[in-house]
The first five atom37 places (N, CA, C, CB, O) and aatype in JSON, in Angstrom:
{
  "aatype": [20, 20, 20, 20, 20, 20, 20, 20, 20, 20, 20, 20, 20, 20, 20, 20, 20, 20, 20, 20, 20, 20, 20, 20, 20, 20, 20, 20, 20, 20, 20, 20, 20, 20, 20, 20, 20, 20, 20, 20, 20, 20, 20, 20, 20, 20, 20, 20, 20, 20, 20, 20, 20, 20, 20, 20, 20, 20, 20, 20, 20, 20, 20, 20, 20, 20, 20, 20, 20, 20, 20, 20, 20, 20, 20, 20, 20, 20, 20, 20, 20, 20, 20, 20, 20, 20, 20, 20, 20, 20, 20, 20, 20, 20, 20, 20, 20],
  "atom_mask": [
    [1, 1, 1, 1, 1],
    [1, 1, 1, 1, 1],
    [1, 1, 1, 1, 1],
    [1, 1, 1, 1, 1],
    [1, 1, 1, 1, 1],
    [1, 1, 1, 1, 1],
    [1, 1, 1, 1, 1],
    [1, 1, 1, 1, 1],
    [1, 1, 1, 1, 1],
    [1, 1, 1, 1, 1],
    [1, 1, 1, 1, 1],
    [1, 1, 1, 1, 1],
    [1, 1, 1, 1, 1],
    [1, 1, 1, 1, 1],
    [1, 1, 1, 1, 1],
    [1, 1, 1, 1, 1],
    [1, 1, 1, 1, 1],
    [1, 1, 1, 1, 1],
    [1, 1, 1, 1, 1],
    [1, 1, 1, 1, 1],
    [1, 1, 1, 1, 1],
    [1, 1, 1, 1, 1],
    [1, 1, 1, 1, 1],
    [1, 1, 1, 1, 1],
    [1, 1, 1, 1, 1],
    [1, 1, 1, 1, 1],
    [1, 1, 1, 1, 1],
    [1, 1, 1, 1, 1],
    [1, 1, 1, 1, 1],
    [1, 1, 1, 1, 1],
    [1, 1, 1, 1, 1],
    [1, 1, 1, 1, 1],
    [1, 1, 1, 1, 1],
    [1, 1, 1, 1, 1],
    [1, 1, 1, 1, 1],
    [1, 1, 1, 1, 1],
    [1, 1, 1, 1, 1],
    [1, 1, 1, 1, 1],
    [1, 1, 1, 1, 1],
    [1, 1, 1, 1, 1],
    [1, 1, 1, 1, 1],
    [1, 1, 1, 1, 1],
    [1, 1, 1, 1, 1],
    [1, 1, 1, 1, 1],
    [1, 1, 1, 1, 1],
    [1, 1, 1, 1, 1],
    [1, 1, 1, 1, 1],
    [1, 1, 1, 1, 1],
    [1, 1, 1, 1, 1],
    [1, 1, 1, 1, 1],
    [1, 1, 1, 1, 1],
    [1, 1, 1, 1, 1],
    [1, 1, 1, 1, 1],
    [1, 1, 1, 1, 1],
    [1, 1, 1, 1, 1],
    [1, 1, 1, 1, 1],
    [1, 1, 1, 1, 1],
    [1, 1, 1, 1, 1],
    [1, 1, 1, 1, 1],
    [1, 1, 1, 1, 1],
    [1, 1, 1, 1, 1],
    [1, 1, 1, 1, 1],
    [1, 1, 1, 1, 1],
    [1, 1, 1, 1, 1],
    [1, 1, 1, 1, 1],
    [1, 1, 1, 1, 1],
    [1, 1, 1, 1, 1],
    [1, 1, 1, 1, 1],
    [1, 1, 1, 1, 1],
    [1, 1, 1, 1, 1],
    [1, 1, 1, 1, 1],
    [1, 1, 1, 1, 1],
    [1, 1, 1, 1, 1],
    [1, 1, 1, 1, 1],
    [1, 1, 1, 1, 1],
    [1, 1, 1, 1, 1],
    [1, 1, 1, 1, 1],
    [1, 1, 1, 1, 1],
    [1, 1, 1, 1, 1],
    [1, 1, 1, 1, 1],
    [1, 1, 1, 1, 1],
    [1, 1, 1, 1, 1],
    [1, 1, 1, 1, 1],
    [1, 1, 1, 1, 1],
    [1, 1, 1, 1, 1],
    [1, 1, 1, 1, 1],
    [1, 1, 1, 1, 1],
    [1, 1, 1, 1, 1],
    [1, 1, 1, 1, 1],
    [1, 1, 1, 1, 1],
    [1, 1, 1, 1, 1],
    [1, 1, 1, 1, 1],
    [1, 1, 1, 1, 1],
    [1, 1, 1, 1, 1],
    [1, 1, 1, 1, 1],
    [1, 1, 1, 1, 1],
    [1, 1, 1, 1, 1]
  ],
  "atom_positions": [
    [[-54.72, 116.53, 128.18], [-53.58, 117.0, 128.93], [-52.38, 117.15, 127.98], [-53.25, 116.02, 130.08], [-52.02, 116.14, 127.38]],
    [[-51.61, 118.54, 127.76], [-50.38, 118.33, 127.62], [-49.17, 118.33, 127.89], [-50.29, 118.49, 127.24], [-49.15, 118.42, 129.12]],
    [[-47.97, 118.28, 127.47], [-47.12, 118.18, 128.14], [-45.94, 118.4, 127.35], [-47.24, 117.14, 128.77], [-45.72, 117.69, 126.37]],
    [[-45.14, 119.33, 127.72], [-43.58, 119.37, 126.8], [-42.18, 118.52, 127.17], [-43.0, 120.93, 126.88], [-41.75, 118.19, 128.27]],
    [[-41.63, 118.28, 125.81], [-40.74, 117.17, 126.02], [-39.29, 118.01, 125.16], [-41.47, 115.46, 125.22], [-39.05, 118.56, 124.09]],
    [[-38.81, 117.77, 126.05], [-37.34, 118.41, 125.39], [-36.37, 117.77, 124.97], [-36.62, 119.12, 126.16], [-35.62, 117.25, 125.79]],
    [[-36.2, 117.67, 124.01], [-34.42, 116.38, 123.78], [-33.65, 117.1, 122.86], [-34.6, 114.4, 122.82], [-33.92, 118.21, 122.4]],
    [[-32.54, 116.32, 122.57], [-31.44, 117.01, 121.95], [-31.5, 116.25, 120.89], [-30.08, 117.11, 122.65], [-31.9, 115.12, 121.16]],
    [[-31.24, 116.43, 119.7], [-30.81, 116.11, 118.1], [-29.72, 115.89, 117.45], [-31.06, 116.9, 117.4], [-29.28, 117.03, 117.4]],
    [[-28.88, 115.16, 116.84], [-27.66, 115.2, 116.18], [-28.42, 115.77, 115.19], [-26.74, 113.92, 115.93], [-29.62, 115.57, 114.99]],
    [[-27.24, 116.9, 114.2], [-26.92, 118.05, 113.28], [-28.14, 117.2, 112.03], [-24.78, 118.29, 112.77], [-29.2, 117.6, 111.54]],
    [[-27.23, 115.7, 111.83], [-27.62, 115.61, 110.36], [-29.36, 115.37, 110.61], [-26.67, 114.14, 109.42], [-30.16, 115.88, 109.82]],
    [[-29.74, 114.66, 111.6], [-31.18, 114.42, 112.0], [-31.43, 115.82, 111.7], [-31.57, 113.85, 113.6], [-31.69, 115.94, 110.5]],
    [[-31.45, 116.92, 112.33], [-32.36, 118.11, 112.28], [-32.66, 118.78, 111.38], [-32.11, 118.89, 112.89], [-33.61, 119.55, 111.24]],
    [[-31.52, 118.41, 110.49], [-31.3, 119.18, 109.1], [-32.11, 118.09, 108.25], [-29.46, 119.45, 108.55], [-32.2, 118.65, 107.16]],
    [[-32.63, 117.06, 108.14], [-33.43, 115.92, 107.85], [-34.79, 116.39, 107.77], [-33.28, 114.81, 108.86], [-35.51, 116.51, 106.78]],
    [[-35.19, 116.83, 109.85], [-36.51, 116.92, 110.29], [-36.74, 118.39, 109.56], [-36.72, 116.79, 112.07], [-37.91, 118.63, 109.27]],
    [[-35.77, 119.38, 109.24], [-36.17, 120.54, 108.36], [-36.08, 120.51, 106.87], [-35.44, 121.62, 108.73], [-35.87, 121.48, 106.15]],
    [[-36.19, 119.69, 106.63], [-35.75, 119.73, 105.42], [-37.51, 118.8, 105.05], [-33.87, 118.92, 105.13], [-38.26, 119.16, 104.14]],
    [[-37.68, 118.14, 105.58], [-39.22, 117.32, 105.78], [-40.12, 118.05, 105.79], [-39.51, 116.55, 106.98], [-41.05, 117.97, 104.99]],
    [[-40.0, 119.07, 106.85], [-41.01, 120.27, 107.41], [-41.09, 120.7, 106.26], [-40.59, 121.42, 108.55], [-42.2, 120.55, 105.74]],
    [[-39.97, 121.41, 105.39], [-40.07, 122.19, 104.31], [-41.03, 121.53, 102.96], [-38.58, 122.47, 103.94], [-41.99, 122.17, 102.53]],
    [[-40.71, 120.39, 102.46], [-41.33, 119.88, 101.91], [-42.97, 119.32, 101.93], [-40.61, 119.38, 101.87], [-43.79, 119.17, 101.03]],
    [[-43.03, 119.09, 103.39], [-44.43, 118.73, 103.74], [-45.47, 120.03, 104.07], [-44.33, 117.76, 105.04], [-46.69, 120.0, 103.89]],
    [[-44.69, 121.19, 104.61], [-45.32, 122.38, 104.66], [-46.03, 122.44, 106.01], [-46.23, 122.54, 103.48], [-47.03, 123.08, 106.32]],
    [[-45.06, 121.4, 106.97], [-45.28, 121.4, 108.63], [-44.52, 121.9, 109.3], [-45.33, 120.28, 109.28], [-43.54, 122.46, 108.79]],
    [[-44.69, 121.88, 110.58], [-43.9, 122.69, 111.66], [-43.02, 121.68, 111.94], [-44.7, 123.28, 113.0], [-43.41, 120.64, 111.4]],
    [[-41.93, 121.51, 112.61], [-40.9, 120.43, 113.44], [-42.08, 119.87, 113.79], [-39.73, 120.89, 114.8], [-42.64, 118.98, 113.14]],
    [[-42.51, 120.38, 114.83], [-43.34, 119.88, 116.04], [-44.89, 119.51, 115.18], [-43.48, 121.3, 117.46], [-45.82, 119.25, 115.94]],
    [[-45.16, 119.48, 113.89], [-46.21, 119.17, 113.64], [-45.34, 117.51, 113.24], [-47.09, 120.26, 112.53], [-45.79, 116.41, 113.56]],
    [[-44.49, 117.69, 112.74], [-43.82, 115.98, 111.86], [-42.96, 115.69, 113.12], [-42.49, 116.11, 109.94], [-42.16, 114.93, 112.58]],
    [[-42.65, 115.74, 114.14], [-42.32, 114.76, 115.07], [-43.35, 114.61, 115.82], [-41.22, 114.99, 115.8], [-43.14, 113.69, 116.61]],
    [[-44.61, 115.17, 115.99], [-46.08, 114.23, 116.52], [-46.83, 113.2, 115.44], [-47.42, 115.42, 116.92], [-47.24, 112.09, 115.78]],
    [[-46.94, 113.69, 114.19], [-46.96, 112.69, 113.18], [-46.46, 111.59, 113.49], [-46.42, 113.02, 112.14], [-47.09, 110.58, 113.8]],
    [[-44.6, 111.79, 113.39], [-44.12, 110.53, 113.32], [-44.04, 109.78, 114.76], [-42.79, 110.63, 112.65], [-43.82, 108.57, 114.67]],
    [[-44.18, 110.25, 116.02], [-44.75, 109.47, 116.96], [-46.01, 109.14, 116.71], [-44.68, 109.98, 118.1], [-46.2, 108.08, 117.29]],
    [[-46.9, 109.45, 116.2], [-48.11, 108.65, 116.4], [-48.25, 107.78, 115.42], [-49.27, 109.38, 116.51], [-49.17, 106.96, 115.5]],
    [[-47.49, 107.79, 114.45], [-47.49, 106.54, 113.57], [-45.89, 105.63, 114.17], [-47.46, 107.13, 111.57], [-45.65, 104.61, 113.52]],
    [[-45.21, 105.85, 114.91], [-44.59, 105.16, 115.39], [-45.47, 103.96, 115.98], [-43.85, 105.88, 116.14], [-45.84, 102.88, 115.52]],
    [[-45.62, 104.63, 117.19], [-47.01, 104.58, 118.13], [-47.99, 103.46, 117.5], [-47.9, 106.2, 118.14], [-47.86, 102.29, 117.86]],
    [[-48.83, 103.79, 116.68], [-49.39, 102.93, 115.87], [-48.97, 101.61, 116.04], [-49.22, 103.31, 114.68], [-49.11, 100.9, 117.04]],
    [[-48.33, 101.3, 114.77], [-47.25, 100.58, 114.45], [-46.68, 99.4, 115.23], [-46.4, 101.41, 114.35], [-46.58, 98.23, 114.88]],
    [[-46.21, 100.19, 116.68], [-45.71, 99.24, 117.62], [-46.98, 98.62, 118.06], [-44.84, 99.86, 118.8], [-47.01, 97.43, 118.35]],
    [[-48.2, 99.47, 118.12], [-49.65, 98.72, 119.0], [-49.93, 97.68, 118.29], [-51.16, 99.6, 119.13], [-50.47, 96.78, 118.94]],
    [[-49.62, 97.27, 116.17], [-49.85, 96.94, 115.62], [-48.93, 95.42, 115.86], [-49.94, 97.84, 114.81], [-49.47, 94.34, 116.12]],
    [[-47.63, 95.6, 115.72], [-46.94, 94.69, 116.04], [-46.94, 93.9, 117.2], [-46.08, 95.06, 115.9], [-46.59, 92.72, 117.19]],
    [[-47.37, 94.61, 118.37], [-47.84, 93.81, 119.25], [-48.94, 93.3, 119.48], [-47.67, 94.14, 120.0], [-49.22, 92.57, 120.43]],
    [[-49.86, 93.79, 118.32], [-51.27, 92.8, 118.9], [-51.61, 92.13, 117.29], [-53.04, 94.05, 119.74], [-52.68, 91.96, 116.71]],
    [[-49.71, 91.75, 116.76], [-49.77, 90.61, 115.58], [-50.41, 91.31, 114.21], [-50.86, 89.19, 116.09], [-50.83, 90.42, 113.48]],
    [[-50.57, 92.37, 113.76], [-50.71, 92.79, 112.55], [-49.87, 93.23, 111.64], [-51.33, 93.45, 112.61], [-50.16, 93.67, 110.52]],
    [[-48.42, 93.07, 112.28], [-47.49, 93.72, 111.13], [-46.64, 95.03, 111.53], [-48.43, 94.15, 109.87], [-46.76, 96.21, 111.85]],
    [[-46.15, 94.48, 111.4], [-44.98, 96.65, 111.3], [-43.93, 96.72, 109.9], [-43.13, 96.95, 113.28], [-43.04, 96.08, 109.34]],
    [[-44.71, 98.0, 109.79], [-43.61, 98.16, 108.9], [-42.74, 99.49, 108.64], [-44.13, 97.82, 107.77], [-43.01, 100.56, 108.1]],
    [[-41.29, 98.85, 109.39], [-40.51, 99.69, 109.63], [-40.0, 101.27, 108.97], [-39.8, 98.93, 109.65], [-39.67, 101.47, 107.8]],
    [[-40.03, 102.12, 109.92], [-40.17, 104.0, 108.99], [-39.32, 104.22, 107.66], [-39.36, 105.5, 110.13], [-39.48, 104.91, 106.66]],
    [[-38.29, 103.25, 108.13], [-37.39, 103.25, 106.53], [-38.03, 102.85, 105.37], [-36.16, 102.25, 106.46], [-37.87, 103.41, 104.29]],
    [[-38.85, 101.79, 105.57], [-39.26, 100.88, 104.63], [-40.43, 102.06, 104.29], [-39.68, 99.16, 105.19], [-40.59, 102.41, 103.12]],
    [[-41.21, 102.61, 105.34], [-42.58, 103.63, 104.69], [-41.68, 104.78, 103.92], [-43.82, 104.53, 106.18], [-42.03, 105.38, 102.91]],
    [[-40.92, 104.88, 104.36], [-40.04, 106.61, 103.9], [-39.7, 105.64, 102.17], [-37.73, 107.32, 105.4], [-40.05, 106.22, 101.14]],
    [[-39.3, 104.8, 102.12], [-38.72, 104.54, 100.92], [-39.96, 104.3, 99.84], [-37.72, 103.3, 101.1], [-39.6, 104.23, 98.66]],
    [[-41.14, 104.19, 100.07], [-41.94, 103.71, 99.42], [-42.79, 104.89, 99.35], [-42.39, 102.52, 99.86], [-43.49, 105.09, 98.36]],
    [[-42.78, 105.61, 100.28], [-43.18, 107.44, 100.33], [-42.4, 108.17, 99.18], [-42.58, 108.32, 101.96], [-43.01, 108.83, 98.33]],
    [[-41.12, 108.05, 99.2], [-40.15, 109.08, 98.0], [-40.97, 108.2, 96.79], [-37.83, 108.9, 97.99], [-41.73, 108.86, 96.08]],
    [[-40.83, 106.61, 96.51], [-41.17, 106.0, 95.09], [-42.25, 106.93, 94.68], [-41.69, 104.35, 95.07], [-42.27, 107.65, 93.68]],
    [[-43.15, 106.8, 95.61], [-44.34, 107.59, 95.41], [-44.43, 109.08, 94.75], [-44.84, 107.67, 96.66], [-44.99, 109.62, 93.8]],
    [[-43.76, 109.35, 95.57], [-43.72, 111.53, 95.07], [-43.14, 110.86, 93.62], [-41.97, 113.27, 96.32], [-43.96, 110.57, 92.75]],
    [[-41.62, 110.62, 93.38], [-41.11, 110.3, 91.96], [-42.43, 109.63, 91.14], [-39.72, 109.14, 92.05], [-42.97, 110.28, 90.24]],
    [[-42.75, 108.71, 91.4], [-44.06, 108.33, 90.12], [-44.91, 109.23, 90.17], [-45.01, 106.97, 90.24], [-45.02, 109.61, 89.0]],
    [[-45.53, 109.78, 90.76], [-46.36, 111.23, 91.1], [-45.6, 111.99, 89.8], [-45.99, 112.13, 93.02], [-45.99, 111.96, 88.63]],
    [[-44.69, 112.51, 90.19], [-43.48, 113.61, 89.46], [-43.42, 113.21, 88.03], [-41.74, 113.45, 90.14], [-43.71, 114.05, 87.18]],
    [[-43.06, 111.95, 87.68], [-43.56, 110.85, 86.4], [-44.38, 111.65, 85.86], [-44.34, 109.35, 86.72], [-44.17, 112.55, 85.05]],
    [[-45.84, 111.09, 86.58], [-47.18, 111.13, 86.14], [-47.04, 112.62, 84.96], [-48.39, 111.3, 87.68], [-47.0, 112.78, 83.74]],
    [[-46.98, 113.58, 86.3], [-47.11, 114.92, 85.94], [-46.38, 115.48, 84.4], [-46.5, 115.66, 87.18], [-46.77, 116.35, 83.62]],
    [[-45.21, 114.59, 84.37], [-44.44, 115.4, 83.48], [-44.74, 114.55, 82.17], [-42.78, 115.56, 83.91], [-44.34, 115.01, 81.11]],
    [[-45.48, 113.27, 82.18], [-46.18, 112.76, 81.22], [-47.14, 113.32, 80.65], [-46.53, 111.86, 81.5], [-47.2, 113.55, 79.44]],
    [[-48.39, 113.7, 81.9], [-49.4, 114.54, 81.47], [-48.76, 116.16, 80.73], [-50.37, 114.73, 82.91], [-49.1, 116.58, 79.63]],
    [[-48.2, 116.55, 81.26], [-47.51, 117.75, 80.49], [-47.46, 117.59, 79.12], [-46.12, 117.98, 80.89], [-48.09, 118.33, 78.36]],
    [[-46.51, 116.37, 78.6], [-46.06, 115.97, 77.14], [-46.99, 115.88, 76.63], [-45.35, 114.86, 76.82], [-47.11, 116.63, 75.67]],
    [[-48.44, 114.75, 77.03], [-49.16, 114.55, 76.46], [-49.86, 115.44, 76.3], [-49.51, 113.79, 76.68], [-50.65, 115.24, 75.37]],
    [[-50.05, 117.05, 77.11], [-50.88, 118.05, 76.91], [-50.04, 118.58, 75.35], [-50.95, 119.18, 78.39], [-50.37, 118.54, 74.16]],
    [[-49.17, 118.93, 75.9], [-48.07, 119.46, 74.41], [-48.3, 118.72, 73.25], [-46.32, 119.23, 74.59], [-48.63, 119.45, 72.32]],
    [[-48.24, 117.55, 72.99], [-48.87, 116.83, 71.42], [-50.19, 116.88, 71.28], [-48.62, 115.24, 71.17], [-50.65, 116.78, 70.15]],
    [[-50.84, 117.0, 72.12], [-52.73, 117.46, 71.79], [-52.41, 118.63, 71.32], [-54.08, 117.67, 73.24], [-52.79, 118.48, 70.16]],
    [[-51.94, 119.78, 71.37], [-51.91, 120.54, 70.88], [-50.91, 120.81, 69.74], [-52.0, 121.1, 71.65], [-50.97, 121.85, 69.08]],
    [[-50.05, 119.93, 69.54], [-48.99, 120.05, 68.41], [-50.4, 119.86, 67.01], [-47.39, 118.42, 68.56], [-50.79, 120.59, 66.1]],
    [[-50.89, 118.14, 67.64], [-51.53, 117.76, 66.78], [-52.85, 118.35, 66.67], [-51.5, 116.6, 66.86], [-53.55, 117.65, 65.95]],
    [[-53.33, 119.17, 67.02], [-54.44, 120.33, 66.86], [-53.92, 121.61, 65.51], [-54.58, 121.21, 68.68], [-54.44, 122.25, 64.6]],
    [[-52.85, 121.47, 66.02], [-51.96, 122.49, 64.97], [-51.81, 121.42, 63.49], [-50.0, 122.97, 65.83], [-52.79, 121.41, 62.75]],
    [[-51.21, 121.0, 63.3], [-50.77, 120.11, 62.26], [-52.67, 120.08, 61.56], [-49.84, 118.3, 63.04], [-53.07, 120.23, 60.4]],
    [[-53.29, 119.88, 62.59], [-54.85, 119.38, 61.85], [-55.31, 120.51, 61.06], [-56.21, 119.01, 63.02], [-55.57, 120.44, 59.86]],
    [[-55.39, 121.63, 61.84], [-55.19, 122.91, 61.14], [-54.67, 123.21, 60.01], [-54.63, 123.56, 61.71], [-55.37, 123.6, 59.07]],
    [[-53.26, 123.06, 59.93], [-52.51, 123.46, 58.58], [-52.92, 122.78, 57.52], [-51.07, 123.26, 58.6], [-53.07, 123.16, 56.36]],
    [[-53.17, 121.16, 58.26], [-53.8, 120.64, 56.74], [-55.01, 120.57, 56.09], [-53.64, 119.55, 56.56], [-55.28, 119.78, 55.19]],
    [[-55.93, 121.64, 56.71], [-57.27, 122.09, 56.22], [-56.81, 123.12, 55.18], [-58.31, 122.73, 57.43], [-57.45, 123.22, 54.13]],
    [[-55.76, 123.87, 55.41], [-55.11, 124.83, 54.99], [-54.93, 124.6, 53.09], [-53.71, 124.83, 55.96], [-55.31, 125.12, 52.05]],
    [[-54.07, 123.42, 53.58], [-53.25, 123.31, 51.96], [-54.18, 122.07, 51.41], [-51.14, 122.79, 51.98], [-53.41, 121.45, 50.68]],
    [[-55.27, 121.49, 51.4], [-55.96, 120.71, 51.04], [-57.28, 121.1, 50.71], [-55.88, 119.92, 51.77], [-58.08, 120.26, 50.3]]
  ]
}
């Protein structure tokens, strides 16, 4: 069964929930069913004694994440760039030797 739900938003929230969409590559309505059902979750969790852990606390440990991700990447980059510096250098000195 479904069912539509209508509510209203303050500015900076919406510009938040689009700005999410954009990044995650969802609809509004795909990341506010997400985040109810891990709301959802969560509370079933806390009430039957397993823990909650509050959306701020996941959102903050979500961004750490992308940034070390972002890390990773731009490490692997460098390290692609000196495999090949030092592929070069190995080269030249077949050269003059």
């Amino acid at each position: 069964m479904k069912g539509v739900i209508s509510f209203r938003l303050e500015a900076s929230l919406l510009e938040e929930l689009d700005r999410v969409s954009k990044e995650e590559g969802k609809t509004r309505t795909g990341v506010i069913k997400e985040a109810i059902r891990y709301y959802l979750q969560h509370v079933h969790r806390k009430n039957s004694s397993e823990g909650f852990v509050p959306f701020l606390e996941y959102k903050k440990v979500n961004e750490e994440l992308k940034e070390a991700l972002r890390r990773i990447s731009e490490l692997e980059a460098k390290l692609a760039e000196l495999s090949k510096e030092n592929e070069m250098l190995k080269k030249r000195r077949r050269w003059f030797f």
